[in-house]
C-alpha positions in Angstrom: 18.5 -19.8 31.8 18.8 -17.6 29.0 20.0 -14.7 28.8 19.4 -11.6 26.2 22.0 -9.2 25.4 21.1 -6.0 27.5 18.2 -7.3 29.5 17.7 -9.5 32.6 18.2 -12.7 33.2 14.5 -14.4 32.0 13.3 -18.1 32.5 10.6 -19.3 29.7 8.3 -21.7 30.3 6.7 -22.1 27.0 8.6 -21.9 23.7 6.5 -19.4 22.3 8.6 -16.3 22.9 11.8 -17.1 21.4 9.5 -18.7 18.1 7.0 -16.2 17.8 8.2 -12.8 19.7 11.8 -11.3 20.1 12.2 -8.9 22.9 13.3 -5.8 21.3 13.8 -3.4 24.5 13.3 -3.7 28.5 13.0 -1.8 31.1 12.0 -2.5 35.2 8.9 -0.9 34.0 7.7 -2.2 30.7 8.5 -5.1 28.6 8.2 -4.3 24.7 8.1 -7.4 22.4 8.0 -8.5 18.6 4.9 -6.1 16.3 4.6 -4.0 18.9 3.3 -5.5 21.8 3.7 -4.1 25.8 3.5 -5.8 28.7 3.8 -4.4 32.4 6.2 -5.6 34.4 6.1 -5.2 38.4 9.1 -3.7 39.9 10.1 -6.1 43.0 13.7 -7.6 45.0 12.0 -11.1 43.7 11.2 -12.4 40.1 7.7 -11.7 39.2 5.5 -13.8 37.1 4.4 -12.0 33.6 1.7 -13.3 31.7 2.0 -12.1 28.1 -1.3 -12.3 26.7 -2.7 -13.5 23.0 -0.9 -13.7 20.6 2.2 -14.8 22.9 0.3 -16.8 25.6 3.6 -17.3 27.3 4.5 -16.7 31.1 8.2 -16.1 31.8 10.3 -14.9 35.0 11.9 -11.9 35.2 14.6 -10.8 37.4 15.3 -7.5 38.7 18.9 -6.9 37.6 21.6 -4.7 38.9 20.9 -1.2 38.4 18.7 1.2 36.1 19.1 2.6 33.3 18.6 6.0 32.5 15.8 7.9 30.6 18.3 9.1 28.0 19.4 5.5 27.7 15.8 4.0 27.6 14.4 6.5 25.0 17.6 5.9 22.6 17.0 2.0 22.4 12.8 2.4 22.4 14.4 5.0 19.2 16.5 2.3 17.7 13.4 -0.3 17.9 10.9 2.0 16.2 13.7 2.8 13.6 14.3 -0.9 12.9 10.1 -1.3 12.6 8.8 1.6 10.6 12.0 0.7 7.9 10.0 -2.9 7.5 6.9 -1.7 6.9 8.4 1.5 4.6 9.9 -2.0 3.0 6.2 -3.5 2.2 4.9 -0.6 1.2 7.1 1.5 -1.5 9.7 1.7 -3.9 13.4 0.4 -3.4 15.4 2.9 -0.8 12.1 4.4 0.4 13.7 6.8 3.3 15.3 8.6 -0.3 11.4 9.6 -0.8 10.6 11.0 2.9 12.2 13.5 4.7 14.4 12.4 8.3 11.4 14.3 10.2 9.1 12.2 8.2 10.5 8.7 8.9 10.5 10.4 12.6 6.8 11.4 12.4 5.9 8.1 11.6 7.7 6.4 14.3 7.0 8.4 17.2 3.4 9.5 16.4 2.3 7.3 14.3 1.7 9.9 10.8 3.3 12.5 9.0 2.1 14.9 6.2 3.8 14.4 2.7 2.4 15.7 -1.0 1.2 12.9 -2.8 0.2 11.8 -6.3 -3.2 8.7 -5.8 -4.3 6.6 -8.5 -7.3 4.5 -7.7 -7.8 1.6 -9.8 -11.4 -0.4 -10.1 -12.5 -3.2 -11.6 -16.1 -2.6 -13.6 -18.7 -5.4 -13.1 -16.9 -7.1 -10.2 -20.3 -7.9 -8.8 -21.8 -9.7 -11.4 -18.5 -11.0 -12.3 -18.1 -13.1 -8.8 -22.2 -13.9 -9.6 -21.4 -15.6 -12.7 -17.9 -17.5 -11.9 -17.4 -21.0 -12.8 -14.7 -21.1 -9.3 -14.7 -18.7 -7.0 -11.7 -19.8 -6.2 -10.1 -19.2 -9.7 -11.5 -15.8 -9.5 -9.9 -15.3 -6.4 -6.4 -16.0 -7.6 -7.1 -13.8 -10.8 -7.5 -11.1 -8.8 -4.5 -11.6 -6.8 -2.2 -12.3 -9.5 -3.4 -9.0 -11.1 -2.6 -7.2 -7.6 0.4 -8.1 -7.0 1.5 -7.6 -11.3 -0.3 -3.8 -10.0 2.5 -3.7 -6.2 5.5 -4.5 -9.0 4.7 -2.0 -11.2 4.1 1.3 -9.0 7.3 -0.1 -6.8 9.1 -0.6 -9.9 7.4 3.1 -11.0 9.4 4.6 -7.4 5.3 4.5 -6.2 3.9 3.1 -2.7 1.0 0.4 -3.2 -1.5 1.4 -0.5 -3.9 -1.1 -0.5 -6.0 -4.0 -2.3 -9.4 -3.0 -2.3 -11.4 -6.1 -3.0 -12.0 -5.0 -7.2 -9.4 -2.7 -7.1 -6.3 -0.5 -5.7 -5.1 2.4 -4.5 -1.5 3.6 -5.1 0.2 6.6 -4.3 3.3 8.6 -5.6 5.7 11.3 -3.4 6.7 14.0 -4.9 8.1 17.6 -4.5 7.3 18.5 -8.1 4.9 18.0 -10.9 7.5 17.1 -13.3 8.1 14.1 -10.8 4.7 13.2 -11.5 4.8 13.5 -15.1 7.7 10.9 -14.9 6.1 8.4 -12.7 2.1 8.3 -12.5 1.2 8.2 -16.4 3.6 5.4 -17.4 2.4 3.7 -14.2 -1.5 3.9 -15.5 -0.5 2.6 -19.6 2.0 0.1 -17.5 -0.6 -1.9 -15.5 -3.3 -1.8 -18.9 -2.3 -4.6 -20.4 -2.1 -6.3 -17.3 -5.5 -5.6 -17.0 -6.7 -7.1 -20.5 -4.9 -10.0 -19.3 -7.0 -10.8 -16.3 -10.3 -9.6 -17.8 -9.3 -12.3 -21.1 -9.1 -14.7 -17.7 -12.2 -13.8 -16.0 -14.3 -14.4 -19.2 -13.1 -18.4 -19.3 -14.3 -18.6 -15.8 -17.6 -16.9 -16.5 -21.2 -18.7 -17.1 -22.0 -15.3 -18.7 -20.0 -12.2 -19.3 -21.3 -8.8 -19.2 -20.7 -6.0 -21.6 -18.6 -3.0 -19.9 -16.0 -5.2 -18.2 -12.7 -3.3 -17.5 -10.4 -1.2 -15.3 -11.0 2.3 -14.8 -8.5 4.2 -13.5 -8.8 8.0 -11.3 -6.2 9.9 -10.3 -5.3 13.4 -8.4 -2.7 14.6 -5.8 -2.4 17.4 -3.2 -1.5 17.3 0.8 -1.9 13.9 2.3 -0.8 12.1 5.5 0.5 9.2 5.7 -0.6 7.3 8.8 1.0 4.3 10.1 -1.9 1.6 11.3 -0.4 -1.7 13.0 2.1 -2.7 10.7 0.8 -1.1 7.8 0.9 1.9 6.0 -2.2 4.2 4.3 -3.2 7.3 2.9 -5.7 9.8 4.1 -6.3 13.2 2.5 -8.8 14.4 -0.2 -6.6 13.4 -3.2 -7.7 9.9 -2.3 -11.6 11.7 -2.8 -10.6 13.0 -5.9 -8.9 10.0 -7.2 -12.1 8.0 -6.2 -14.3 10.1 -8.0 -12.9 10.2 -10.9 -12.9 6.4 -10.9 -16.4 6.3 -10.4 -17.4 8.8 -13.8 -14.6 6.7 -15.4 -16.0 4.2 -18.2 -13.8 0.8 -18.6 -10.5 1.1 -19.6 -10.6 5.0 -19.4 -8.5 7.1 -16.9 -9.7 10.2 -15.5 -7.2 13.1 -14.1 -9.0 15.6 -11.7 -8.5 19.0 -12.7 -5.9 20.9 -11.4 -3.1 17.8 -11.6 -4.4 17.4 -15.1 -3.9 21.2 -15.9 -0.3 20.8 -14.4 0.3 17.6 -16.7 -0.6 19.3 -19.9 2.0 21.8 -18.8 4.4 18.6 -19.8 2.1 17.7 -22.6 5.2 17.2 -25.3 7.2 15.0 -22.4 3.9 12.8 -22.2 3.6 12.8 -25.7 7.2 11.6 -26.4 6.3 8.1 -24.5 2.9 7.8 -26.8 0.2 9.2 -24.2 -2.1 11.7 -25.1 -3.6 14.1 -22.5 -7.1 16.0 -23.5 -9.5 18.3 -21.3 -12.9 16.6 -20.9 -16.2 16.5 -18.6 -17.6 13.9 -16.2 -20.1 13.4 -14.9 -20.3 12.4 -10.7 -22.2 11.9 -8.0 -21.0 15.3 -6.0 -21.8 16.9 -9.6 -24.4 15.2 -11.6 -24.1 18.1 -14.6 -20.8 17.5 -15.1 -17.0 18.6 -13.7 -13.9 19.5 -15.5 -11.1 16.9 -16.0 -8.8 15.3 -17.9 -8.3 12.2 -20.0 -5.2 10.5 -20.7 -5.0 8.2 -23.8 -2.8 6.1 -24.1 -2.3 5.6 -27.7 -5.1 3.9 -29.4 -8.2 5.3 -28.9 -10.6 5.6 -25.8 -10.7 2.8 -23.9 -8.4 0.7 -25.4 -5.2 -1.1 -23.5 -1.9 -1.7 -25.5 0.9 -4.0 -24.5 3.9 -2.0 -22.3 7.1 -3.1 -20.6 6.9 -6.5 -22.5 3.3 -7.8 -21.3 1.5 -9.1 -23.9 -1.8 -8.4 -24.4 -2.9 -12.3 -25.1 0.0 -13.2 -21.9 -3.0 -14.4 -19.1 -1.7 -13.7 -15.4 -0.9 -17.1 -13.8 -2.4 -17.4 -10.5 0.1 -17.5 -7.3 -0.3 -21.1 -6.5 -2.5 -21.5 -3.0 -2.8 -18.1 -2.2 -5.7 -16.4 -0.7 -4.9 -12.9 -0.2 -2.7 -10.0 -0.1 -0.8 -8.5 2.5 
């Protein structure tokens, strides 16, 4: 018999919940395990079989024990197991100390509802020519663990940056930034895009020696914008819904390779900073693109990062000619 500290007395007959679940809270009503999971439990003087099903195929007896707790005390420990759970996934997701970047009634938001609204900065990043690069690949597989390597170099960086890495897109990313002001932008997002450039050239100098042919027009575009978000808790995950994350994505899409786009009225806010930008060596300069919601053209901004259009220099001590290794047997991100 084993016995967990403030619940009843529970026989297992499979291993599978103390390897693979750990009861965080229960009740004579409801039985909540490891990622979330609920079970029912029937009230009754006797034990009662449960059957958990997959991914915990386990059956286990529980007891009725000695008295009930209240509802205060039931909603205070279902509190403290949320608490424990949404800090993990705010772990995977941003920057070092991520409650300092959300308010209490956000972290609260998230736990009990599942989202919360917050401002947010988005840079979408896309890979030009993934298509035909995957078509022409010597190893898939190699390719693969380019692309990964270059991922998880892009998580680092906007964590490092104080930035949340939303999600790997397939050819790309999304990232996102909090932020109360636009100088807290002008700090952040910019060094973030010239930071993850050379990165870039790295796995594209990588990609062409496991190409049969290689395109012309290869490289990472880069969109960004920012206004309300909110950020929505899904499983164990994290992500961003809002129109910045439309904005972001079409600037990406009228970006060429290796240029990054700035939609309008975040770029009219950084050129407020223009002489902060331009003490770290990146240009900012109004310009026109051309999308699919506006085929004549839309207003926008460019920053440059130092040596011309579309070019990547070397920052935070990557080189240029350094290639990515590739993780060793890995297959994905998180």
């Amino acid at each position: 018999m084993t016995r967990l500290p403030g619940t009843p007395t529970m026989r297992q007959t499979t291993p599978a919940l103390s390897t693979r679940a750990e009861v965080a809270e229960l009740d004579m009503r409801s039985l909540e395990i490891g990622e979330g999971k609920h079970a029912d439990v029937i009230e009754g003087p006797r034990p009662k079989l449960l059957e958990l099903g997959p991914p915990y195929p386990t059956e286990v007896y529980i007891a009725p024990r000695k008295g009930r707790r209240t509802m205060g005390e039931r909603m205070m420990a279902g509190e403290a197991a949320r608490r424990v759970d949404i800090d993990a996934i705010l772990a995977r997701h941003g920057p070092a100390e991520p409650r300092n970047h959300l308010s209490v009634e956000a972290v609260m938001n998230l736990a009990s509802v599942g989202s919360t609204p917050i401002e947010a900065a988005v840079v979408v990043g896309d890979l030009r020519m993934s298509g035909l690069l995957i078509k022409e690949a010597v190893s898939a597989s190699l390719f693969a663990r380019y692309i990964i390597g270059f991922t998880e170099a892009v998580r680092s960086l906007a964590t490092d940056s104080q930035g949340w890495f939303d999600k790997f897109t397939g050819d790309g990313f999304i990232a996102f930034w909090v932020y109360k002001t636009d100088e807290a932008i002008v700090d952040t997002v910019p060094g973030f895009c010239q930071s993850i450039l050379p990165a870039a050239e790295s796995l594209i100098s990588n990609l062409k020696r496991n190409s049969r042919n290689f395109p012309i027009g290869v490289g990472l575009s880069i969109g960004i914008d920012s206004g309300p978000c909110e950020l929505v808790r899904v499983g164990d995950s994290l992500t961003l819904v809002g129109s910045p994350i439309v904005g972001a994505t079409r600037m990406v899409s009228g970006a060429r390779a290796g240029q990054a786009l700035v939609n309008v009225s975040l770029g009219a806010a950084l050129e407020r900073q223009k002489s902060r930008l331009e003490s770290t060596g990146i240009l900012i300069e109004r310009t026109v693109v051309k999308t699919k919601e506006y085929p004549e053209g839309q207003e926008a901004y460019e920053l440059d990062f130092g040596n011309g259009p579309g070019r990547m220099r070397s920052h935070r001590g990557i080189a240029d000619s350094e290639p990515l290794t590739p993780p060793v047997g890995g297959t994905g991100t998180e």
